[in-house]
N, C-alpha and C positions, 0 to 999 in steps of 0.2 A: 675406552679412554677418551670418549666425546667428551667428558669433563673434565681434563686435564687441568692440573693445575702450575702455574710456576713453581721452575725447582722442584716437581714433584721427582722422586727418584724412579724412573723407568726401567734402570738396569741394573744390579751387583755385578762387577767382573767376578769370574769363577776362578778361583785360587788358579787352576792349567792356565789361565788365557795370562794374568799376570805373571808365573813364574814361567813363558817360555818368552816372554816380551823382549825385545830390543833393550827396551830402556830397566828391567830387571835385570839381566845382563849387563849393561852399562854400572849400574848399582854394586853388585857382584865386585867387577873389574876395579872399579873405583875405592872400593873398600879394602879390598888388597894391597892397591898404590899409592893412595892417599893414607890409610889408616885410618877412616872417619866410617861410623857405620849412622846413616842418617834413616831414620826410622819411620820415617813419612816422605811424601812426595813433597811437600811445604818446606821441608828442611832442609832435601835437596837441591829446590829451589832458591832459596836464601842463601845456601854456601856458596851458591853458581852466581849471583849476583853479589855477594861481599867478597866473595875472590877470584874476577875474573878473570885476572891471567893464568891461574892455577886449572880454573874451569875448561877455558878455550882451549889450551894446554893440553889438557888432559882431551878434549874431542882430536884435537888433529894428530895425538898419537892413538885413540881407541878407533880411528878409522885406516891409520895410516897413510895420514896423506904424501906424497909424492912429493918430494923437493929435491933440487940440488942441495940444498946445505936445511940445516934447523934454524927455526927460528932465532935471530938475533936478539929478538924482544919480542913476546907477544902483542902488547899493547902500546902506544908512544900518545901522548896529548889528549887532549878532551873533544866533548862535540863543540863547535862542528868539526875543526883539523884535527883528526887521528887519524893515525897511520896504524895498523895490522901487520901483523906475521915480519916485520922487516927482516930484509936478510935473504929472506926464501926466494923460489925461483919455482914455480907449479904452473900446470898447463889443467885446463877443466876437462876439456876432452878425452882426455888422456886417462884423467878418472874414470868418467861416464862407460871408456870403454876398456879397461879391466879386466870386467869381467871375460872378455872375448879371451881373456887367455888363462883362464879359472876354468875348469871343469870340464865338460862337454859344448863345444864351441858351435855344434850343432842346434843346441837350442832357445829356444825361441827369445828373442830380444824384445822385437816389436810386433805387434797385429796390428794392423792398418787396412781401412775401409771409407768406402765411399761411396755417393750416390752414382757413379759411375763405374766403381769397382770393387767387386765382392772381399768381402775380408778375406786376407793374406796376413803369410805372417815374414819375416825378416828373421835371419838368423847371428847369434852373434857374431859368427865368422861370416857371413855377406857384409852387416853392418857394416864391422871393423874395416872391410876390404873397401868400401866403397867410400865408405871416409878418407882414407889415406889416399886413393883416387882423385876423389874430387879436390882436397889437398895440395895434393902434388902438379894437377892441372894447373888452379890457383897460383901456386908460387910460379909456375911457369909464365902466368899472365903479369907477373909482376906484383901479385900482391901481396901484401908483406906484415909483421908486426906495425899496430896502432891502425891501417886501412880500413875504411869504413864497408862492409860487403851489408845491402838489405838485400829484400825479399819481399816479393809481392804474390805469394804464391798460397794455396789453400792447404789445409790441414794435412798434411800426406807426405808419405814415406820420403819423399823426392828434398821436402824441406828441413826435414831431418837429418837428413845428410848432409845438407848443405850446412848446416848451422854448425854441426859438429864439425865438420872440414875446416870452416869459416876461423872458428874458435883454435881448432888443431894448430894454425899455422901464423895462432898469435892477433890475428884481424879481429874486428870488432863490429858483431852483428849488432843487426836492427831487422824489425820485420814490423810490415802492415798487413791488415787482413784483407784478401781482393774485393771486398763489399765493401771496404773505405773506397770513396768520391776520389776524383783525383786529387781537389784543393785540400782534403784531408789529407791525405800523402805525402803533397807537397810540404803540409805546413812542418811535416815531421822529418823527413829525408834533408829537405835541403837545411835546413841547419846541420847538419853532420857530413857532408858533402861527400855520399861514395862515391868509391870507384868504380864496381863491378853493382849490378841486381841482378838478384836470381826472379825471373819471372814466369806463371805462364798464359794460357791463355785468356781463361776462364776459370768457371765454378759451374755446379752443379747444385743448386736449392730447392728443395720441395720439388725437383720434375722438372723445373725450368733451367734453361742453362742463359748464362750470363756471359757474353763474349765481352774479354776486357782487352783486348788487343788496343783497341786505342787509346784505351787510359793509360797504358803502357807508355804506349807513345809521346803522350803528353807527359804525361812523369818524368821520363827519360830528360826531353824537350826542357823543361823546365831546371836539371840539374846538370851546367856545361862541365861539370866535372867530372862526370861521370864517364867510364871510359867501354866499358865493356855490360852486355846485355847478355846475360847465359838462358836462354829460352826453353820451356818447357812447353808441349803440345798435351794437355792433358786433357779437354776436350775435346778435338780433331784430329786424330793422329795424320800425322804428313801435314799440319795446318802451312799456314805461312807465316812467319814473322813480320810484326810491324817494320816498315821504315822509320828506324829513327838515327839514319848518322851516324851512328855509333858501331866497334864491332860487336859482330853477335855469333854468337856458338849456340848449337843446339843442346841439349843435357845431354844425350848419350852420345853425341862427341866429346863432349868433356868427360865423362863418365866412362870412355872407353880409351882413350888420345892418351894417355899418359899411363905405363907401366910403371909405380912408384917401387916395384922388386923389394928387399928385404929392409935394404935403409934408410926406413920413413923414420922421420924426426919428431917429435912433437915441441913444440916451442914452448918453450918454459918463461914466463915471465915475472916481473916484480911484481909487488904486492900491492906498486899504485898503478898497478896497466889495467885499462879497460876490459872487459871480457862479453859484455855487451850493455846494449840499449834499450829502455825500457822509455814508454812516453807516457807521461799521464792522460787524460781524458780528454782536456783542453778545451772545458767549456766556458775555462774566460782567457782570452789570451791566447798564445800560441803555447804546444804542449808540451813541458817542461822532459827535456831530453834526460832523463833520468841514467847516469851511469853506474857499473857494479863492475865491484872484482871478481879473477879467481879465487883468491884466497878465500875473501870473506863469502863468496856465496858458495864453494865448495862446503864450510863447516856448516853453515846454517843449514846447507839443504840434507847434509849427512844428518844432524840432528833430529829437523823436523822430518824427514821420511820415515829415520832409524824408533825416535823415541816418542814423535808425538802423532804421526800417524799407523805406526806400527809396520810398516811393510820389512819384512822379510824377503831374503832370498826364494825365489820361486814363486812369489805371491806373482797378482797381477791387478796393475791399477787403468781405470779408467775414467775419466769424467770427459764431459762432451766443453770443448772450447774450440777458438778460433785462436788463429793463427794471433792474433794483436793484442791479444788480452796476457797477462801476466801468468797466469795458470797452464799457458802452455809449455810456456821455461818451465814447470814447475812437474811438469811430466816425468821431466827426465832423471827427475830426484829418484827416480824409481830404479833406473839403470843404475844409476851409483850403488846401489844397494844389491843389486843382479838381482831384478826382479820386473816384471814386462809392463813394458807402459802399451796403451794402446791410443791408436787416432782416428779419427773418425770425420767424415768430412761431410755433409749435409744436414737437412731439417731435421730439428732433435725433435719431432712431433708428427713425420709423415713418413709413411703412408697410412701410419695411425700412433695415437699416443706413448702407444707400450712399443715403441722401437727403441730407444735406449735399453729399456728392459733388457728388452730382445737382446739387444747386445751384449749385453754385462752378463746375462744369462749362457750365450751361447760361444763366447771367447772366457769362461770361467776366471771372470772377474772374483779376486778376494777384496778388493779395496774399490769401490763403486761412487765418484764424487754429481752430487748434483744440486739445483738448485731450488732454494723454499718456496720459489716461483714455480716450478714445475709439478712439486707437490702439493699446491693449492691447486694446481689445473687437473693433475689429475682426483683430486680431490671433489672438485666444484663437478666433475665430469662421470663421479660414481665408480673407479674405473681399480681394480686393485690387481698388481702386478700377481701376486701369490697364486694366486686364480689362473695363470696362463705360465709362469716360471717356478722354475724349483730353487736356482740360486744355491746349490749344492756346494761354492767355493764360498759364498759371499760371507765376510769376516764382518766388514764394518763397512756403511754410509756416510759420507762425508757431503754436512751442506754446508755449501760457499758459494759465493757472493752478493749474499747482503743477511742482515740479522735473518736469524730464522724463528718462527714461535712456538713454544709450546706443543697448537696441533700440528707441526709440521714433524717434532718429534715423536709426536704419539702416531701421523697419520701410519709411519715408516713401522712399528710394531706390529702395527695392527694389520696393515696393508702389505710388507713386503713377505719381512721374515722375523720373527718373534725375539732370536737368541741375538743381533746384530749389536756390535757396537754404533751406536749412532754420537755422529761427533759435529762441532759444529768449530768454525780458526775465526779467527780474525788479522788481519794483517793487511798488508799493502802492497801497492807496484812500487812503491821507495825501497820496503825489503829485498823483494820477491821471495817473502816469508812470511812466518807469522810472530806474532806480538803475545797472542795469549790463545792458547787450543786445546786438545783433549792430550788424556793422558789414562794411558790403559790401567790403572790402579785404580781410580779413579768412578765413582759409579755418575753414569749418565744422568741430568735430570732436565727436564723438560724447557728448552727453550734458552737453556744457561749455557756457556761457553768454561769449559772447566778449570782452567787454573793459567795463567803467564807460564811462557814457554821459557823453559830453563834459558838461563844469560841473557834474558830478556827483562832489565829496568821497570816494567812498567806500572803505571799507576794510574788514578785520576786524583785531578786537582777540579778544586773549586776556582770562583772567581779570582780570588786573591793570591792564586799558587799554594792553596795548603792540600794536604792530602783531606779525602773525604771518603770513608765508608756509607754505603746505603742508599743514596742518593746521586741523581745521576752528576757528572761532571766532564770534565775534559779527560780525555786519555793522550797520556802522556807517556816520555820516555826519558829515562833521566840519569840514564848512561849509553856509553857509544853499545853497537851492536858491530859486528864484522860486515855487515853486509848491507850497513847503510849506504848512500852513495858515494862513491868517490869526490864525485862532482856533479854540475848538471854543467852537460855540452855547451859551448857558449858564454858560459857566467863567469867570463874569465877571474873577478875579481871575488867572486863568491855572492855578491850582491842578493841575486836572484835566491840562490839556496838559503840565505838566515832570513831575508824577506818570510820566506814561504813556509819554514817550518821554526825558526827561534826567533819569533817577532814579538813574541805576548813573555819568554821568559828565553832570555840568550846562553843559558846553559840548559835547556830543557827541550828536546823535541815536540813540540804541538801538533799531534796526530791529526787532527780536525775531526775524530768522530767525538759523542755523545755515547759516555757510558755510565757504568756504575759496577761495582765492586762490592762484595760481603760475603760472608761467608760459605753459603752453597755455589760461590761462583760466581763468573762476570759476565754484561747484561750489555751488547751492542745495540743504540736504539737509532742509529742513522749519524750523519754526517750532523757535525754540531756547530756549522755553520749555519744549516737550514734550519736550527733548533727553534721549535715554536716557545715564543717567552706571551704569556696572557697572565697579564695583571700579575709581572712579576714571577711566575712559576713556570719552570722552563720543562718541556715539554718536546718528547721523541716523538719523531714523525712515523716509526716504526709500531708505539704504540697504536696508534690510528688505525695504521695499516693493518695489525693485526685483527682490528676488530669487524673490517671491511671485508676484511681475506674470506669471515665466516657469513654474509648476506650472500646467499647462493645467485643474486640478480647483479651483482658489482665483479668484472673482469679485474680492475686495476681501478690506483684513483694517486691519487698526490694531493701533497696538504701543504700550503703555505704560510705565514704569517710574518706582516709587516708594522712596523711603529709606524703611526698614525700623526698629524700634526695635531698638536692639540694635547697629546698625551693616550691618542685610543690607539686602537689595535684593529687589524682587519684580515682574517684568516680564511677565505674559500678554501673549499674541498672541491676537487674534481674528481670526476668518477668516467667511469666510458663502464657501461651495463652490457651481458652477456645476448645475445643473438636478438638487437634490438629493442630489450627491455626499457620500456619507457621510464625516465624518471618522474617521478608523477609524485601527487604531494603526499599519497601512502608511503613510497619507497622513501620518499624524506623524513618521513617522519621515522619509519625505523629505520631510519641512520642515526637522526638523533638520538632518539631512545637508546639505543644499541650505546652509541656514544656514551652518554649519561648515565647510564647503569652500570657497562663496563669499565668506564674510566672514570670522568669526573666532568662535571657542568664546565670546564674548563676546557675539555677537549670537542665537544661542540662548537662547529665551524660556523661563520655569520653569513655564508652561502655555501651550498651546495650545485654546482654548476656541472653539467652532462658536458663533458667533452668528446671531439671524435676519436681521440687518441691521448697515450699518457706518453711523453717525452722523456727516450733513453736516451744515454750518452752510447757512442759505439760500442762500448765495455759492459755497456747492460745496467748499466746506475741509472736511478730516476734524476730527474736535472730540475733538482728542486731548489737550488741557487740560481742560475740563471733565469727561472720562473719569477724567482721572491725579484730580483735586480728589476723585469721586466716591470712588475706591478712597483715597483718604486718608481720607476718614469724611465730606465733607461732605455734605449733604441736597440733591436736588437743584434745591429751588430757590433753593439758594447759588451750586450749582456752574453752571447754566447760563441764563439769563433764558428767560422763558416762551417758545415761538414761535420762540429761534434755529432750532431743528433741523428738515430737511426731515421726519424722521419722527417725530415726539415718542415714538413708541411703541418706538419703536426705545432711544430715551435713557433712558427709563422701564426696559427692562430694562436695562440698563449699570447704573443706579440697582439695580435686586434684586441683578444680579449682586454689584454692590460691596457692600452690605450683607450678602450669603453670605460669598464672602472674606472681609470686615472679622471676621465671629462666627468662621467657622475658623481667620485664623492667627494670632488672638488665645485661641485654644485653646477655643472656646467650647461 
């Protein structure tokens, strides 16, 4: 499959795989209560968005969700003010953990690992118990519905608990990953101003350990309202806790101080109560406290587990994330389902490349998520899992977060396991969903994202706001979803929320990527902010990449493109080459070439400049807006907030660089 082509079709599902599906069964059930027999997955689709109270309706009784009372009204008002589920009264937690009293209570909930401790697994009856524990500690400390509880702690069972407790008793999480800075922390915590953080000491990366006891400190320091420090020693056992003033309980004082006995409560709330915090990236600005409900993010995440990623009861899912990224909330889509989430806490790449493998392999992963990043490296690298795993559960591959191409799809055929579903979502941390993704009827094709996810609006517009097939455009949203935000923290007046997503059409959600739509499926090609326009044709930064991804001497690169006074244009490409590879005027010339044959005389960049690094956001997005702002002249601490970027140093020269260009091609 080295010749892959777009859309080429990689897979047929097998009549079994569709008739024991989630969403065949959903189909089934819906036809009996509805009376509609819809005959395609596209039909389904269009019922679910021309009648979605009937649609969302029909999810929150095919899952059964939990209320005091039914819904008053499924739906009230448009975007942006809609109000969900009115009436109801549901707790998320309460969902998630269910199962614990379904079947055998003995098995396995969660597997959880680290670079400091060997995979283990949690049971749903420990779970359960240790929820309603840490819970019960909580309301003891005083904290209560609407309370803000974070967390500054790494990927592990410890946070898990927390979050679910947190949730149980009505409060309102927020978490950072402990490799965010302190001024990154800050910028996010103290607009939401907790009570309590769960902390612990460290991390564990590649071999190295990370002692963050003082960042702690200073976090703390920095948020006077914050009352209570719940400490975790997870690299030092017996460590010592920071001084910071405040009180501090150790985790298995909490964890063992309060017998919560038979009549643990779960807090049931309204449909406009927070349920948690979600931040965006925040590389302009400070980062937009993003909130969600229970209601609306219990159906959503029942759907896309249930219908668009497949997961079953007994499956097990895995993908490798950190604590602050959106995808780890999205884990637990998996318990709802009674089906094993797993976590994972260190380098996705040491003590050599195939250790994810390894592990998806060895906790009999059916549901495997990773990223088209990982699959060029190990690509670039010669390296195929098949060869060292057998992958004996493994159902389906899921890559996320960022477009993926073509050979990313074919590499997984060729290289993992032949029969897999390979699926590729799109979506966002405003959901903590998806917008358009796979669907098990549906045959795979190379590099496409397979059809909008039921009750999901979406579309792309052109300039003008018209709908457009074939070409790429805006992706857009053009009715409410349940589990848009409530609010963003802060924005008391709403100001900041229609700023940031209804500015260009105020009944329209404007996603900010670059897409395209047609008939074999839809095409994510990057953020379409950073969209390169040359002489008028506008141009995915994704394209580019893909063709970069295949020069076996290019690690990474980023491509920008700015209006020019005068009327020109000026687009470098930056590149950072594998173990030293000189860029020399051979390797430029096949970049070009490569450029020009593959795409079009149009996507040839007007320099190609060797960088020592390519600039991520902490979430692992290229900061290809902050770059473009940079070479427009702005300073960089306009262009990017303090602490977004994994390697600040890295942004810092994109900063000298832009200040060089700005004096040359202003003739200086």
């Amino acid at each position: 499959m080295s010749d892959v082509q777009p859309a080429q079709v990689l897979r047929t599902p097998p009549a079994a795989f569709v008739e024991t599906s989630s969403l065949h069964r959903f189909r089934t059930w819906l036809t009996r209560r509805e009376g509609i027999a819809f005959d395609s997955y596209d039909a389904l689709w269009r019922w679910s968005v021309a009648e979605p109270e009937r649609f969302w309706r029909s999810i929150w009784d095919f899952f059964e969700i939990m209320s005091d009372a039914p819904p008053a009204s499924i739906r009230e008002g448009g975007m942006p003010d809609v109000r969900w589920f009115a009436g109801t009264r549901v707790n998320y937690a309460e969902h998630v953990l269910r199962p614990a009293k379904t079947g055998d209570p003995d098995r396995t909930a969660i597997r959880h690992g680290s670079e400091t401790r060997p995979m283990a697994r949690t049971s749903w009856r420990d779970l359960a118990s240790d929820v309603r524990r840490v819970a019960t500690a909580l309301r003891a400390l005083g904290i209560g519905p609407g309370d803000r509880v974070v967390s500054y702690m790494p990927n592990i069972v410890e946070t898990a608990v927390a979050m679910l407790a947190t949730t149980a008793i009505g409060a309102v999480w927020a978490a950072a990953a402990p490799e965010f800075g302190v001024d990154t922390v800050v910028d996010r915590f103290a607009q939401i101003e907790p009570k309590l953080i769960f902390a612990a000491d460290g991390y564990r990366y590649g071999g190295r350990d990370f002692d963050r006891s003082a960042a702690v400190a200073q976090i703390v320091g920095a948020m006077p309202g914050l009352r209570t420090v719940v400490w975790l020693d997870y690299l030092a056992d017996g460590g010592v806790a920071p001084q910071t003033g405040r009180e501090t309980i150790a985790w298995d004082d909490l964890l063992h101080g309060v017998d919560p006995g038979d009549g643990f409560r779960f807090e049931r709330v309204p449909s406009d109560h927070p349920l948690w915090i979600l931040f965006s990236s925040g590389t302009t600005g400070l980062p937009k406290a993003i909130v969600h409900g229970h209601q609306g993010i219990l159906v959503e995440a029942f759907k896309s587990a249930a219908f668009h990623q497949n997961i079953k009861r007994g499956d097990c899912l895995f993908f490798y994330s950190t604590t602050g990224w959106m995808m780890w909330n999205t884990l637990f889509n998996a318990l709802l389902v009674d089906a094993t989430a797993v976590l994972f806490d260190g380098h996705p790449s040491q003590p050599d490349p195939g250790v994810l493998w390894e592990m998806a392999d060895s906790v009999g992963a059916t549901h495997f998520g990773t990223s088209p990043t990982v699959t060029q490296i190990m690509r670039q690298l010669g390296l195929r899992p098949r060869d060292r795993f057998a992958f004996p559960r493994m159902e389906s591959l899921m890559l996320v977060g960022s477009p993926a191409t073509p050979e990313s799809f074919a590499w997984v055929y060729e290289n993992v396991k032949p029969d897999l579903w390979v699926t590729s979502q799109s979506g966002g941390t405003e959901f903590c969903s998806g917008l358009i993704g796979s669907v098990p009827e549906l045959p795979v094709r190379a590099g496409v994202i397979e059809a909008p996810a039921l009750g999901v609006d979406v579309d792309v517009f052109d300039d003008g706001g018209n709908p457009v097939r074939g070409s790429p455009g805006e992706l857009v949203v053009k009715a409410p979803m349940p589990s848009m935000p409530l609010f963003l923290w802060g924005d008391g007046d709403g100001r900041r929320y229609r700023e940031s997503y209804f500015d260009e059409w105020p009944q329209v959600w404007r996603h900010g990527d670059l897409a395209q739509a047609g008939e074999d499926g839809w095409l994510i090609f990057g953020r379409s902010d950073a969209t390169l326009n040359r002489f008028g044709v506008r141009i995915g930064t994704a394209e580019i990449y893909r063709t970069l991804e295949n020069i076996p001497q290019i690690a990474d690169s980023l491509v920008v493109c700015i209006d020019e006074p005068g009327g020109g244009f000026y687009m470098p490409l930056f590149v950072t080459t594998r173990e030293g590879a000189p860029l020399d005027d051979s390797l430029r010339a096949e970049i070009v070439r490569r450029l020009r044959s593959e795409r079009s005389p149009r996507h040839v960049p007007d320099e190609i400049v060797q960088a020592p690094g390519i600039p991520f956001t902490l979430t692992g997005k290229r900061m290809e807006v902050p770059v473009r702002k940079l070479l427009l002249g702005m300073p960089l601490d306009k262009a990017a907030s303090a602490g977004s970027s994994r390697d600040p140093d890295v942004l810092r020269w994109f900063a000298a660089f832009a200040e060089r260009a700005h004096w040359r091609r202003s003739g200086g």
